[in-house]
N, CA and C of each residue as an Amber inpcrd file, in Angstrom:
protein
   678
   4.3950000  15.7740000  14.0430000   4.7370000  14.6680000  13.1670000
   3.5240000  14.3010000  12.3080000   3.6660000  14.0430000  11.0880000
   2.5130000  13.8110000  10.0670000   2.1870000  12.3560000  10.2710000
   0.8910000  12.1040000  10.1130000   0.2190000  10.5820000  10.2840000
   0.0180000  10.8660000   8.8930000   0.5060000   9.9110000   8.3050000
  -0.1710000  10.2100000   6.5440000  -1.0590000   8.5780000   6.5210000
  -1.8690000   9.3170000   5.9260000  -3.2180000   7.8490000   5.0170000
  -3.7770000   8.5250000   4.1610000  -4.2850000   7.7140000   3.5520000
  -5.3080000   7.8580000   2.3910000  -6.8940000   7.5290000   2.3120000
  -7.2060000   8.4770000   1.2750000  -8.4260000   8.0280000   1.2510000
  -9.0110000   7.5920000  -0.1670000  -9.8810000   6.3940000  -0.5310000
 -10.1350000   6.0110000  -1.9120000 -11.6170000   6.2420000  -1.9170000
 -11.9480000   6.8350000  -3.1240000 -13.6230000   7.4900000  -3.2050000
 -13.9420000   6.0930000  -4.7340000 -14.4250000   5.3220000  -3.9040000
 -15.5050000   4.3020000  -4.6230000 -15.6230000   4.8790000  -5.8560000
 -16.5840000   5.5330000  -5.7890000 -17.4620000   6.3580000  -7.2550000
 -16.9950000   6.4240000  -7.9920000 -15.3140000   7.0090000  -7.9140000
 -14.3160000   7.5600000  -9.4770000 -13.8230000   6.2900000  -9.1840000
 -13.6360000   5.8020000  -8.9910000 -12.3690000   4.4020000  -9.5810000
 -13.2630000   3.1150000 -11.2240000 -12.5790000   3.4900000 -11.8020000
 -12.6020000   2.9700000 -12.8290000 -12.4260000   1.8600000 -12.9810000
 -11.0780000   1.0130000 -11.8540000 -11.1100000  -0.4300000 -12.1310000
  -9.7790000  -0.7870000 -13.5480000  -8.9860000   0.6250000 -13.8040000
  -7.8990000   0.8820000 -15.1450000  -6.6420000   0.2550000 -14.8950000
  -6.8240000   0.0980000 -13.6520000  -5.2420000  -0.6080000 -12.9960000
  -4.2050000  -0.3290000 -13.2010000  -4.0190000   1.2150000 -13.5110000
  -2.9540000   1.7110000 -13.7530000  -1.9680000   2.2260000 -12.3620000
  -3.0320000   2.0940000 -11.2350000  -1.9000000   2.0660000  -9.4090000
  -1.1860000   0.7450000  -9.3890000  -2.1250000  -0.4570000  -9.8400000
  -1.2590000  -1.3700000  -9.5730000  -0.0290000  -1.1930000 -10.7070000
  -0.0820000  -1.6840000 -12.3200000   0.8740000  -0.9090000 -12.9180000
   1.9570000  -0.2730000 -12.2230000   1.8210000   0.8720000 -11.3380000
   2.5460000   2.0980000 -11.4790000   3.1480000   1.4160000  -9.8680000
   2.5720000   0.8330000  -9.0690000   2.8600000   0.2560000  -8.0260000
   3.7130000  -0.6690000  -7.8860000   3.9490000  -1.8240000  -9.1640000
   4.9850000  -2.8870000  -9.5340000   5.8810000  -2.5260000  -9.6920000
   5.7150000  -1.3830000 -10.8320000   6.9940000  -0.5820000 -11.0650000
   7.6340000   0.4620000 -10.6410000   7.1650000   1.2140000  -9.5070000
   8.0570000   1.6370000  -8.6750000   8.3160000   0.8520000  -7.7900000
   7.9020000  -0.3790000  -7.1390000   8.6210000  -1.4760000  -5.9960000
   9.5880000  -2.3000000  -6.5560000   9.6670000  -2.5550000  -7.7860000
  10.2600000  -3.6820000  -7.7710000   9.4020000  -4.5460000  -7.7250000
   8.8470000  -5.1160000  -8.2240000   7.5670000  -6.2930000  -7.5010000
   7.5560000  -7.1870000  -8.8840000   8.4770000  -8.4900000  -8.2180000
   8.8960000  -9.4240000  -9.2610000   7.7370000 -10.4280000  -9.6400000
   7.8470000 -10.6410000 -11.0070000   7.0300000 -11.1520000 -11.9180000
   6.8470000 -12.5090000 -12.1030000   5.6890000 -13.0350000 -12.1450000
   6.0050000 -14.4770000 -11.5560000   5.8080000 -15.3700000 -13.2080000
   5.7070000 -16.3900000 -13.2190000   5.4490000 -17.2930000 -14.2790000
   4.0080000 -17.6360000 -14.0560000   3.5570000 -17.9730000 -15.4580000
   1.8860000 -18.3930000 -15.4380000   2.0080000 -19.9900000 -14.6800000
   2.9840000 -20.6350000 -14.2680000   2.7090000 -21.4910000 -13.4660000
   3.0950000 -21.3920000 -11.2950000   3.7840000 -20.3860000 -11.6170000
   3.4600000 -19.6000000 -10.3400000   2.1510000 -19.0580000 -10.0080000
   1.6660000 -17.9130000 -11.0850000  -0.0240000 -17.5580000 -10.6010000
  -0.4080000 -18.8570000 -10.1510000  -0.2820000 -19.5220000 -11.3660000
  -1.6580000 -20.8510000 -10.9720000  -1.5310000 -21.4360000  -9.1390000
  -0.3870000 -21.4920000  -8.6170000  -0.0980000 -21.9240000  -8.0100000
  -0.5890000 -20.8150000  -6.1940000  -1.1330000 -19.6060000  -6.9010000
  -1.7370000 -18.6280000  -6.4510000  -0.3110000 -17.8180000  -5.0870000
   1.1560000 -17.7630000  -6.3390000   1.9190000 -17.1550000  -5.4170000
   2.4510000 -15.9190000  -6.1270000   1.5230000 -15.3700000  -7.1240000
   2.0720000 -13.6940000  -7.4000000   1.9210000 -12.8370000  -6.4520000
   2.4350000 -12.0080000  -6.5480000   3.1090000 -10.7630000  -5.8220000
   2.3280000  -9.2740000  -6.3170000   1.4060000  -8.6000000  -5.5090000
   1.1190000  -7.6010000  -6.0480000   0.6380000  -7.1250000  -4.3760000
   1.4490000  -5.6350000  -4.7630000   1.5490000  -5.0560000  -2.9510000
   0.1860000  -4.1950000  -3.6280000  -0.5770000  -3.7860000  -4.5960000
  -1.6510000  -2.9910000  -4.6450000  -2.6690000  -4.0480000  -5.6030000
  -3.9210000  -4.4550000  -5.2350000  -4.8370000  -5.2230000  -6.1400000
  -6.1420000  -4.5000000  -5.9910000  -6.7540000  -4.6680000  -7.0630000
  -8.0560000  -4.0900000  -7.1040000  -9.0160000  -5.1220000  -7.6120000
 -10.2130000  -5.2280000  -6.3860000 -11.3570000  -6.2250000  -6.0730000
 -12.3620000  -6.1370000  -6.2020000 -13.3550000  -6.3820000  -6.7560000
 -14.7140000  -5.9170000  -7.0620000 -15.5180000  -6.3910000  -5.5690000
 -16.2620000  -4.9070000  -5.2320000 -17.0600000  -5.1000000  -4.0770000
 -18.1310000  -5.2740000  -4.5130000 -18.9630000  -5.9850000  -4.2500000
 -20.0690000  -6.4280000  -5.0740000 -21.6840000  -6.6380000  -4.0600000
 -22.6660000  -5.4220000  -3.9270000 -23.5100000  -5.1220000  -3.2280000
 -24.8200000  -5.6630000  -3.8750000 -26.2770000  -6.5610000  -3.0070000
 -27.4030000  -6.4540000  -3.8800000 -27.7290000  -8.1990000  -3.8790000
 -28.6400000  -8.1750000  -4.5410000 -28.8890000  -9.5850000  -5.2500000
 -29.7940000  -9.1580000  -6.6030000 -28.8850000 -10.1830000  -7.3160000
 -29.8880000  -9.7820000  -8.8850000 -31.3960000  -9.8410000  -8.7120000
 -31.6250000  -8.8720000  -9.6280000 -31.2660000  -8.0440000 -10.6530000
 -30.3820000  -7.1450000 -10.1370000 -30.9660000  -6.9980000  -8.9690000
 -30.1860000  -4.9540000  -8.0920000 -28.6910000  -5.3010000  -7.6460000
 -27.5640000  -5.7830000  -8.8010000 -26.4140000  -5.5460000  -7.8090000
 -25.9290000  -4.7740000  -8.4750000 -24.8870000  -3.9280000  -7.8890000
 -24.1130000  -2.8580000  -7.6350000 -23.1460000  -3.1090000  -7.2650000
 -21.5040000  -3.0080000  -8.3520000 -20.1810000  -3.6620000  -8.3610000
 -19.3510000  -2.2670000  -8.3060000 -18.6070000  -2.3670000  -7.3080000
 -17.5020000  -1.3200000  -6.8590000 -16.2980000  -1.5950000  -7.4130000
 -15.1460000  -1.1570000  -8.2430000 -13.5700000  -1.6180000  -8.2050000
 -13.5010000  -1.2360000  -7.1520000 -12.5710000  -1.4940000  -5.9760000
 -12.0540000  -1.1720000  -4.5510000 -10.6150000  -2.0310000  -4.6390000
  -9.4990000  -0.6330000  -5.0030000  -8.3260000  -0.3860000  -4.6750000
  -7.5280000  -1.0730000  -3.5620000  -6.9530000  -1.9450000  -3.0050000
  -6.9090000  -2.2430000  -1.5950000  -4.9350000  -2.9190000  -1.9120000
  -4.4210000  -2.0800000  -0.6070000  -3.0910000  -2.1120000  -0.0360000
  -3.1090000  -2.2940000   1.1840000  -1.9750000  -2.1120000   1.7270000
  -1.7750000  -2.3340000   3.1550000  -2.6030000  -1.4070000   3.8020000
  -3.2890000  -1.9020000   4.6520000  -4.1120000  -0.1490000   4.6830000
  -3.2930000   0.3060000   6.3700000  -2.2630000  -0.0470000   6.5700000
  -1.4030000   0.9300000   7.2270000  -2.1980000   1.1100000   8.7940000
  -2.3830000  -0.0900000   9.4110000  -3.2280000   0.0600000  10.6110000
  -2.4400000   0.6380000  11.9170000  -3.0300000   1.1140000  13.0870000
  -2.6050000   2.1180000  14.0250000  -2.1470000   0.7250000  15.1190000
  -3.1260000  -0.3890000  14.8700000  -2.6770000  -1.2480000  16.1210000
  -2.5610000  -2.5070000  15.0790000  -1.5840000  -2.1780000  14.2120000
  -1.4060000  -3.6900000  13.4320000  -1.0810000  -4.8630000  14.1530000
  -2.3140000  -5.6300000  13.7270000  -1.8620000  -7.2500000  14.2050000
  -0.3870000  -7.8770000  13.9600000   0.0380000  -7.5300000  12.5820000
   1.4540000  -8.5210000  11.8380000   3.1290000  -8.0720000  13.1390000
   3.0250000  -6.7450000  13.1940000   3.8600000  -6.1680000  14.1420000
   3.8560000  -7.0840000  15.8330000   2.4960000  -7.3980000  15.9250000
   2.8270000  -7.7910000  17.2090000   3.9440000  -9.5400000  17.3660000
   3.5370000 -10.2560000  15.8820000   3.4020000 -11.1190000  16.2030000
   5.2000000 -11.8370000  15.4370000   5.4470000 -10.5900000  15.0980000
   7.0570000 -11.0830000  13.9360000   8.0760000 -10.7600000  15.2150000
   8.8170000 -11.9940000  15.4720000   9.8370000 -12.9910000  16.3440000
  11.1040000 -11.6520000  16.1340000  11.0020000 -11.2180000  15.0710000
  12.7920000 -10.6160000  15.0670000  12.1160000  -9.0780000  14.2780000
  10.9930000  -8.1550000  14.8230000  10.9100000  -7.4330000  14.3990000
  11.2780000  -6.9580000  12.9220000  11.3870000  -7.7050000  12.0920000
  11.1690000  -7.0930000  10.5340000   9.9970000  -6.4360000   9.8240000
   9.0130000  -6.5390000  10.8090000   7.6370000  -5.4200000  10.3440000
   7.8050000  -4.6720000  11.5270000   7.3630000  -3.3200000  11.6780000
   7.1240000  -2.7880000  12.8740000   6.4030000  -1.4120000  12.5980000
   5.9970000  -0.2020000  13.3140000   5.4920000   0.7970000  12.8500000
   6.7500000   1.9510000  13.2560000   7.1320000   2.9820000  12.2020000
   8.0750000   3.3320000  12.5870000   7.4310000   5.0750000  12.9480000
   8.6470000   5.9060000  13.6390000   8.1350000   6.7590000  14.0000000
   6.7770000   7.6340000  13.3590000   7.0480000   7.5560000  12.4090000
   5.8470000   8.4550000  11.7070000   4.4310000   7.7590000  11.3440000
   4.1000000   6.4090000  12.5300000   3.3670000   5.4820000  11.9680000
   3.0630000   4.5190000  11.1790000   4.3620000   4.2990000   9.7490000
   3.6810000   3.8080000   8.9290000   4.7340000   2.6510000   9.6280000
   3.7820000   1.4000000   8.5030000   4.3190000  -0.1270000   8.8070000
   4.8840000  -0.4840000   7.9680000   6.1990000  -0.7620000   8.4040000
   7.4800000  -1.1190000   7.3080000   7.9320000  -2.2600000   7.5300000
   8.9360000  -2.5160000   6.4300000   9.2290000  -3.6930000   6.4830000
  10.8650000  -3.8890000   6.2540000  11.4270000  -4.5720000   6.9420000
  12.8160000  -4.5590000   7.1280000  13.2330000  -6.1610000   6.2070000
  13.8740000  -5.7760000   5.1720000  13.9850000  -7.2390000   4.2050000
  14.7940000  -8.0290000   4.9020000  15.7840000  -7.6430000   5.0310000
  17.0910000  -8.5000000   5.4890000  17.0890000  -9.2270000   6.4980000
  16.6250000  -8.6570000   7.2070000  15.7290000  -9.1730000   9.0570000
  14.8380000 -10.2180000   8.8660000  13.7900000 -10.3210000   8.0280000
  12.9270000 -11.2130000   7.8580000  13.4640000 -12.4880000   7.7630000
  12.9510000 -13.6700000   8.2090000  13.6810000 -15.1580000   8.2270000
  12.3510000 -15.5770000   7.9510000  11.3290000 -15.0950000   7.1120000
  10.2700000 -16.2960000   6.2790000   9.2100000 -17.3000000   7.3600000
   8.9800000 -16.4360000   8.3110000   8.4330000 -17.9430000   9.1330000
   6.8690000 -17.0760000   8.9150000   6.1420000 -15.9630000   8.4220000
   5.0230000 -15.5710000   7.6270000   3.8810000 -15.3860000   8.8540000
   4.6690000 -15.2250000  10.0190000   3.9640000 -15.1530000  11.2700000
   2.8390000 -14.0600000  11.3390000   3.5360000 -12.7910000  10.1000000
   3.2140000 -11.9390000   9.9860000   1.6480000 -12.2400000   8.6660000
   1.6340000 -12.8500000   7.7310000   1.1160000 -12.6600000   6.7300000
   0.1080000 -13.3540000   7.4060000  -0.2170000 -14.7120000   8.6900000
  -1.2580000 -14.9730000   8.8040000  -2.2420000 -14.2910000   9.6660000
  -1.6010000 -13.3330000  10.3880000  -1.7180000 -12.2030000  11.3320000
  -2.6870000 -11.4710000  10.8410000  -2.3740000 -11.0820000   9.6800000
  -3.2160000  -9.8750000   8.8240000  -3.9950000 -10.0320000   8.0880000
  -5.3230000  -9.1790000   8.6510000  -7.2380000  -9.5430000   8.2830000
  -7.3130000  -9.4240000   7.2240000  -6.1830000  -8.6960000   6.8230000
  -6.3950000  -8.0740000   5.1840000  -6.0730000  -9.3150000   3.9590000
  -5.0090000 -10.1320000   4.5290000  -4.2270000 -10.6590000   3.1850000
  -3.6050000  -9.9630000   2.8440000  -2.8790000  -9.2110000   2.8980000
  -2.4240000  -7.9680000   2.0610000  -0.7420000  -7.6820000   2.4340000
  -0.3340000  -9.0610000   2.8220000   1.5020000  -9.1400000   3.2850000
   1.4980000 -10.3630000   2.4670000   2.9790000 -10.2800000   1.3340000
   3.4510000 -11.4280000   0.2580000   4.6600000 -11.9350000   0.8230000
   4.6820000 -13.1870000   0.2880000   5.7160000 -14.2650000   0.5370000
   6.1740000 -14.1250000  -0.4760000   7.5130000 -14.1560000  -0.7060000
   8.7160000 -14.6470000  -1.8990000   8.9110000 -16.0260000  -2.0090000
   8.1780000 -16.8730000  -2.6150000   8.4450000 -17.8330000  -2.7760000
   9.5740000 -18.7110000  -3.4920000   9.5530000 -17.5890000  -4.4850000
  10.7150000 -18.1310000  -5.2250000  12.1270000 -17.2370000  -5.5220000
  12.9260000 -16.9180000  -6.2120000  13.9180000 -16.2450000  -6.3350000
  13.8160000 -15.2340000  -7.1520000  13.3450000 -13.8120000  -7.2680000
  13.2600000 -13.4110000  -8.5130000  14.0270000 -13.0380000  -9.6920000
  14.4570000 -13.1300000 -10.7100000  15.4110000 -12.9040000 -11.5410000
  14.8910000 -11.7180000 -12.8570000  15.6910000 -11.3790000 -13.0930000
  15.3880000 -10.2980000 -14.0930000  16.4220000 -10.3690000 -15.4260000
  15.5910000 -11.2040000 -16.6720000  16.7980000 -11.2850000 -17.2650000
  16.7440000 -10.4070000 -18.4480000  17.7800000  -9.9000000 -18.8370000
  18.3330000  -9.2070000 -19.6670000  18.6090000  -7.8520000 -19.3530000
  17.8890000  -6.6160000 -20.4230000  17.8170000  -5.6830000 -19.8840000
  16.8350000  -5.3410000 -19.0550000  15.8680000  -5.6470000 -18.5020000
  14.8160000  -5.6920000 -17.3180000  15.0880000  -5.7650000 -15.9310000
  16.5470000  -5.6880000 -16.0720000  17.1770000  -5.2170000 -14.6630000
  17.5680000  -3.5160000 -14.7890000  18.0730000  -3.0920000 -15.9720000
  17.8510000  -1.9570000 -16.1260000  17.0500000  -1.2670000 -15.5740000
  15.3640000  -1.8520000 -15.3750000  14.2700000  -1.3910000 -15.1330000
  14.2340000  -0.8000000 -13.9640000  14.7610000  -1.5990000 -13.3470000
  14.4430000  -1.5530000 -11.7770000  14.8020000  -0.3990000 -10.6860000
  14.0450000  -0.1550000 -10.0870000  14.1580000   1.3390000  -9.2150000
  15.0690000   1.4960000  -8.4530000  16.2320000   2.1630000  -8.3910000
  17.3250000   2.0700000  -7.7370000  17.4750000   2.2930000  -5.9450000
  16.0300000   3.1290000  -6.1960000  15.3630000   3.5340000  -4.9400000
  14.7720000   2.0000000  -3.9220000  14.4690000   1.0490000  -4.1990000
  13.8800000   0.4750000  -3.4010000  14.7080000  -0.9680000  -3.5520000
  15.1290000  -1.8190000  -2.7390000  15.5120000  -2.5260000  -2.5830000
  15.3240000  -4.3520000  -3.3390000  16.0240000  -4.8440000  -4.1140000
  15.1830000  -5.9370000  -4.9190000  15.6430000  -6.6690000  -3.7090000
  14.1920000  -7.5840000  -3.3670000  13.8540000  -8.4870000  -2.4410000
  14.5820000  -9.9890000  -2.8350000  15.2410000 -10.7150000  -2.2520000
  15.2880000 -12.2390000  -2.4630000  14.5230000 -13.1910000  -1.6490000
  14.8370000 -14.5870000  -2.3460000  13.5240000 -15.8520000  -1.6020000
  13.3280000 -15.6090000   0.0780000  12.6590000 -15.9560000   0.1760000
  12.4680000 -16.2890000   1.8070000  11.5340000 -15.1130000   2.1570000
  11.1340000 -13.9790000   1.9490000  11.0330000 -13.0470000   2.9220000
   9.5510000 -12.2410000   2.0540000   8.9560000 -11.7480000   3.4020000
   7.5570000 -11.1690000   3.1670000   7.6430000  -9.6350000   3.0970000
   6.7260000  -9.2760000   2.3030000   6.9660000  -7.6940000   1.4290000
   4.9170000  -6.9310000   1.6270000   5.6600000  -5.8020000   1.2120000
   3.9810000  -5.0890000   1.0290000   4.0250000  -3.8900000   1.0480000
   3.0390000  -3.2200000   0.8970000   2.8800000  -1.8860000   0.5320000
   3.4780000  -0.8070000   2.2630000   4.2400000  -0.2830000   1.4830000
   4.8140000   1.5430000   2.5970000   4.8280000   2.0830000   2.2610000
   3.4830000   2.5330000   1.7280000   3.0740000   4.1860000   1.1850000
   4.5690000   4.5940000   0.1490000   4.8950000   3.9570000  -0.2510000
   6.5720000   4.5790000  -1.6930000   6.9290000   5.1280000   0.1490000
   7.3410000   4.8270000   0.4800000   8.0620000   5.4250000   1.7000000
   9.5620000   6.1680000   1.3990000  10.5640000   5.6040000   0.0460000
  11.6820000   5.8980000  -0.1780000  11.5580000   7.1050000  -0.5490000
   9.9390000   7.4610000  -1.0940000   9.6120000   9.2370000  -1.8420000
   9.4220000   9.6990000  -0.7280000   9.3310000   9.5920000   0.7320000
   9.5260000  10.3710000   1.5470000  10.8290000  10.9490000   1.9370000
  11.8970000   9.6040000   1.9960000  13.2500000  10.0470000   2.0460000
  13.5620000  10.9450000   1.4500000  13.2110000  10.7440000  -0.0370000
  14.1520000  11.5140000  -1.1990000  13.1550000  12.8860000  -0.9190000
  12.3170000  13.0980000  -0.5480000  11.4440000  14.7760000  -0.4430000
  12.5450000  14.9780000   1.1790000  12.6820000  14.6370000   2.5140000
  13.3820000  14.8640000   3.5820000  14.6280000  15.5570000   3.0500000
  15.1350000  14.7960000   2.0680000  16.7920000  15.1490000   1.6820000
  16.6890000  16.2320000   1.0660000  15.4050000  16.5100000   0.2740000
  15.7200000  17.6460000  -0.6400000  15.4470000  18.8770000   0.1040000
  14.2340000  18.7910000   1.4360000  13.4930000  19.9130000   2.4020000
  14.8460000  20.2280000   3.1010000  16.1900000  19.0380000   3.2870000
  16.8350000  19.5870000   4.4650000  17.7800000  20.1040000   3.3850000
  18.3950000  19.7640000   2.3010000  19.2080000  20.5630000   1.7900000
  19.1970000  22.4610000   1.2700000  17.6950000  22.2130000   1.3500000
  16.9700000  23.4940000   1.1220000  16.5570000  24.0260000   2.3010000
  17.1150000  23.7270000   3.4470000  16.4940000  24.3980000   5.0340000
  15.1460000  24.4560000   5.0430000  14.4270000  23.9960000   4.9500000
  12.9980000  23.9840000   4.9050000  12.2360000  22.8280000   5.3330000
  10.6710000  22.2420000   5.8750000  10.0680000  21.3790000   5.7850000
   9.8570000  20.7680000   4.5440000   9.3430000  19.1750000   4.6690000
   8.5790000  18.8060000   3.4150000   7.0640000  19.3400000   3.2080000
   6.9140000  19.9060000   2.3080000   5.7540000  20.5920000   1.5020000
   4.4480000  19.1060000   0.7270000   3.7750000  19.4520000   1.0180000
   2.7390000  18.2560000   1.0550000   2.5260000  17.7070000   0.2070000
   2.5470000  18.3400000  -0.8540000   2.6800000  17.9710000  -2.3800000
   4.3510000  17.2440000  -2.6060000   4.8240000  16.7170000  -2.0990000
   6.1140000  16.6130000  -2.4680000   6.4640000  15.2580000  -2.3920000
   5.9070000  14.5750000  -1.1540000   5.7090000  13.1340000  -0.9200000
   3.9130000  12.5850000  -1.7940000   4.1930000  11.9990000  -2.8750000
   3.3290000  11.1430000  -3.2980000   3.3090000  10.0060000  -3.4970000
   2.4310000   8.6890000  -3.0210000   2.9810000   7.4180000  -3.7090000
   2.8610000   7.5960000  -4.5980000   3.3610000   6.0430000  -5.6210000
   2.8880000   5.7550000  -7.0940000   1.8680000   5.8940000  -7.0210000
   1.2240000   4.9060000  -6.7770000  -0.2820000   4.9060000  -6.6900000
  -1.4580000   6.3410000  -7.3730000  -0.9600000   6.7260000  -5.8730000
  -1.9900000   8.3500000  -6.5060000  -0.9660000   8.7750000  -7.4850000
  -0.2260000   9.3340000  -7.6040000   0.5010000   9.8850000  -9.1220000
  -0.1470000   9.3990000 -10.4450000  -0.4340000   7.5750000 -10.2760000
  -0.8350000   7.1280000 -11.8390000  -2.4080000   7.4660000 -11.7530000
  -3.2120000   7.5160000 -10.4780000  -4.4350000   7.6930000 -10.8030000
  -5.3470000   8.7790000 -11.9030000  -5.5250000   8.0720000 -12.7240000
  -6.3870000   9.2370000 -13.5770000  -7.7350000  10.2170000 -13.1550000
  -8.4930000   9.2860000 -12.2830000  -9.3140000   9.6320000 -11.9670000
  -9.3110000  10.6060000 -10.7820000  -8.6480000  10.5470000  -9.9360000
  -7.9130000  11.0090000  -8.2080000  -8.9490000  10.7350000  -7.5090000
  -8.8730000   9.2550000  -7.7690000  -9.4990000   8.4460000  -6.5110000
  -9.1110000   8.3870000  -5.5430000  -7.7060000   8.2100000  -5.1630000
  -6.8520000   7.9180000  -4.3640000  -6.4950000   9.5820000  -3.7720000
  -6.4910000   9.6450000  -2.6910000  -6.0620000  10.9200000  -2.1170000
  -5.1800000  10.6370000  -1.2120000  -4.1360000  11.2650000  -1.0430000
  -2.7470000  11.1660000   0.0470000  -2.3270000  12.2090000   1.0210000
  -2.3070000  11.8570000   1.9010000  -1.8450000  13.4390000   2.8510000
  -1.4540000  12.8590000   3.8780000  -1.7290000  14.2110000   4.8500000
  -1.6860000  14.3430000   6.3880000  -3.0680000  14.3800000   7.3190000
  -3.1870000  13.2410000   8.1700000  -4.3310000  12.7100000   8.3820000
  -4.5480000  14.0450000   9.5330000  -3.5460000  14.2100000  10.1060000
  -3.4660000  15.4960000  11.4870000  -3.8120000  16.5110000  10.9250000
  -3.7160000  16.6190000   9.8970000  -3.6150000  18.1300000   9.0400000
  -5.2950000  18.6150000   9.1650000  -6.0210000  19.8200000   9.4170000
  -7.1980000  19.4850000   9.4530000  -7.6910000  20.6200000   8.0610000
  -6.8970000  20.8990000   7.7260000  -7.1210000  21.7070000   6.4470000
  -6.7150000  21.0060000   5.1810000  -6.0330000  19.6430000   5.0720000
  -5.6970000  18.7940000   4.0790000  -7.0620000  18.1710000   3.3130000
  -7.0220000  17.6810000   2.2360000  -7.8150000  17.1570000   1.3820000
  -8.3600000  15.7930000   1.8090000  -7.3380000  15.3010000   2.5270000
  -6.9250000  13.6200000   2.7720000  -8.5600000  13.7270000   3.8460000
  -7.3880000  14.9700000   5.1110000  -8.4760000  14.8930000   6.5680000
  -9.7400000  15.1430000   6.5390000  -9.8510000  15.9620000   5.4540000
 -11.5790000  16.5460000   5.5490000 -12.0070000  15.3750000   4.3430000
 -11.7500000  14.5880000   3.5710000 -12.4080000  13.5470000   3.3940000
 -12.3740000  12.1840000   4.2300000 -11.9310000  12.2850000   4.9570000
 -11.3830000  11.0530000   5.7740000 -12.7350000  11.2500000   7.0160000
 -13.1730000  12.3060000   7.2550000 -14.2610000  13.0040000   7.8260000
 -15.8490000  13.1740000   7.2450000 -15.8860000  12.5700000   6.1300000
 -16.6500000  12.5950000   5.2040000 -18.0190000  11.3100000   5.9320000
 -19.3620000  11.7520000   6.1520000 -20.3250000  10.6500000   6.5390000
 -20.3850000   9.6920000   5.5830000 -19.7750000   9.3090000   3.9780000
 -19.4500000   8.4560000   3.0270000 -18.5520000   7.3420000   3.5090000
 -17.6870000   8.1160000   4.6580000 -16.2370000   7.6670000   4.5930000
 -16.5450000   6.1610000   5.7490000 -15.6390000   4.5910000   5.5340000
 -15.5170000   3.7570000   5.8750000 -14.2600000   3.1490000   6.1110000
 -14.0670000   2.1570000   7.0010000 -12.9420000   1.4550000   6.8450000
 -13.2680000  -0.1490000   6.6980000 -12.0860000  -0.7830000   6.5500000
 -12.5740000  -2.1940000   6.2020000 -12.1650000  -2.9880000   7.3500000
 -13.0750000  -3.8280000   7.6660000 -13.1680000  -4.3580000   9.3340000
 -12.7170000  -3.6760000  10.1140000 -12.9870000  -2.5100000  10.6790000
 -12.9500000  -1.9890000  11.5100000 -13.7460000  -2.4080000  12.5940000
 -14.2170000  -3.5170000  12.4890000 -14.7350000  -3.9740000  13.9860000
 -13.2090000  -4.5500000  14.6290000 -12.6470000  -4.8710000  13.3400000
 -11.5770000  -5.9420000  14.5050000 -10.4170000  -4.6960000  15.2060000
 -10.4610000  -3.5630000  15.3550000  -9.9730000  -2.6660000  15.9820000
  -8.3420000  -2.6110000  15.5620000  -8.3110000  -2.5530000  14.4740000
  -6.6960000  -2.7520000  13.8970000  -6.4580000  -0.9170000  13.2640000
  -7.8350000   0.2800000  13.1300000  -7.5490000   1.3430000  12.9480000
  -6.7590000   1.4020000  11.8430000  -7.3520000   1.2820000  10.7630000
  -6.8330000   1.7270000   9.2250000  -6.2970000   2.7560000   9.1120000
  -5.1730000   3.2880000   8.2240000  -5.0780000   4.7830000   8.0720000
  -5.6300000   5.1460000   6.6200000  -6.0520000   3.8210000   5.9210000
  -6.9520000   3.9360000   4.6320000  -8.2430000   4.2060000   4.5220000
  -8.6520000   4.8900000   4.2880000 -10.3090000   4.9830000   4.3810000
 -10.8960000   4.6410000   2.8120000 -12.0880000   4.5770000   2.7330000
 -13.1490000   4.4900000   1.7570000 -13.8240000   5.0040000   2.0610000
 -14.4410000   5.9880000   0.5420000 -15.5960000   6.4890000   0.3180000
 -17.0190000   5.4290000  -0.4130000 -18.1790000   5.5100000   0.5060000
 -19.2970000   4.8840000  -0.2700000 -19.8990000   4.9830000  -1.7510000
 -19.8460000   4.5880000  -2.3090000 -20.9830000   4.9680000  -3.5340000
 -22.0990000   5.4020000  -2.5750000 -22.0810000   6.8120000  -3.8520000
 -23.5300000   7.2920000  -3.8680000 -24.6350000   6.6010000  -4.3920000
């Protein structure tokens, strides 16, 4: 069974925001009003944060990419009443919409920040429902959301490997994310795989995770600046 994670190399990321971009719009990830931001309740399952190393003169500013980073002993799973987050066979941490009843047990759970509340209702008016990915489910009020690796591009690669008698081929499941990256900061694979791109950078003496003291086992890694 494939453990898939990723790995993001500091150095090339540009900071172009074209994952998040490409991340809204393959989720669905409804758009809030400039008096919602203010109110600090937008919705973005991928954000990019400046890591910021040094004291002036000598600092040294990273863009750093950051999603669910898909942990092995996620905190949010232990702690949601009616299982609507959980880790499903293949590891990753999903999220079950309909199940969710809003009590965010989950979002305070997680070191990251990185699980959203629907605060409000989202609507899509005109043709901007057109837009929307037929593949992933539009979310209503009440209920907490976040990044699963495009998990539905795993489905749709399963359906096509079994109609074709065959496995899925590695190249076949990509998130958005890495797809929009220009740079290929973002790397995606099979973490088991020991001949993959993902594993032998994930192996890399560069390579980090983020609080990994608190023992939650990322399947995201980071690469250091050189």
């Amino acid at each position: 069974m494939p453990r898939w994670g990723m790995v993001i190399d500091l150095d090339k990321c540009t900071g172009c925001q074209a994952c998040v971009v490409a991340c809204a719009a393959e989720t669905n990830a409804p758009l809030g009003s400039p008096d919602i931001a203010a109110m600090g309740r937008i919705i973005r399952w991928l954000q990019i944060l400046p890591k910021i190393e040094g004291e002036y003169p000598y600092i040294t500013a990273d863009m750093m990419p950051i999603m669910c980073q898909q942990c092995e002993a996620p905190a949010c799973t232990y702690v949601c009443p009616v299982a609507a987050t959980y880790r499903n066979h293949e590891g990753t941490v999903a999220q079950i919409y309909w199940r969710c009843i809003g009590c965010r047990y989950c979002v305070n759970a997680c070191p990251y920040t990185l699980k959203w509340f629907n605060w409000w209702k989202p609507e899509w008016p005109g043709e901007t429902a057109q837009a929307t990915n037929p593949d992933v489910e539009l979310r209503d009020k009440g209920v907490t959301e976040k990044c699963c690796f495009c998990h539905h591009r795993l489905q749709t690669a399963k359906e096509k490997a079994r109609a074709e008698g065959r496995t899925v081929r590695p190249d076949e499941y990509i998130p958005a994310c890495v797809e929009a990256c220009a740079t290929r900061c973002i790397v995606f694979g099979d973490l088991d795989d020991p001949d993959s791109e993902v594993s032998r950078l994930a192996r890399s003496p560069r390579a980090f995770h983020l609080l990994e003291e608190l023992g939650t086992k990322p399947k995201v890694t980071y690469l250091k600046s050189r």
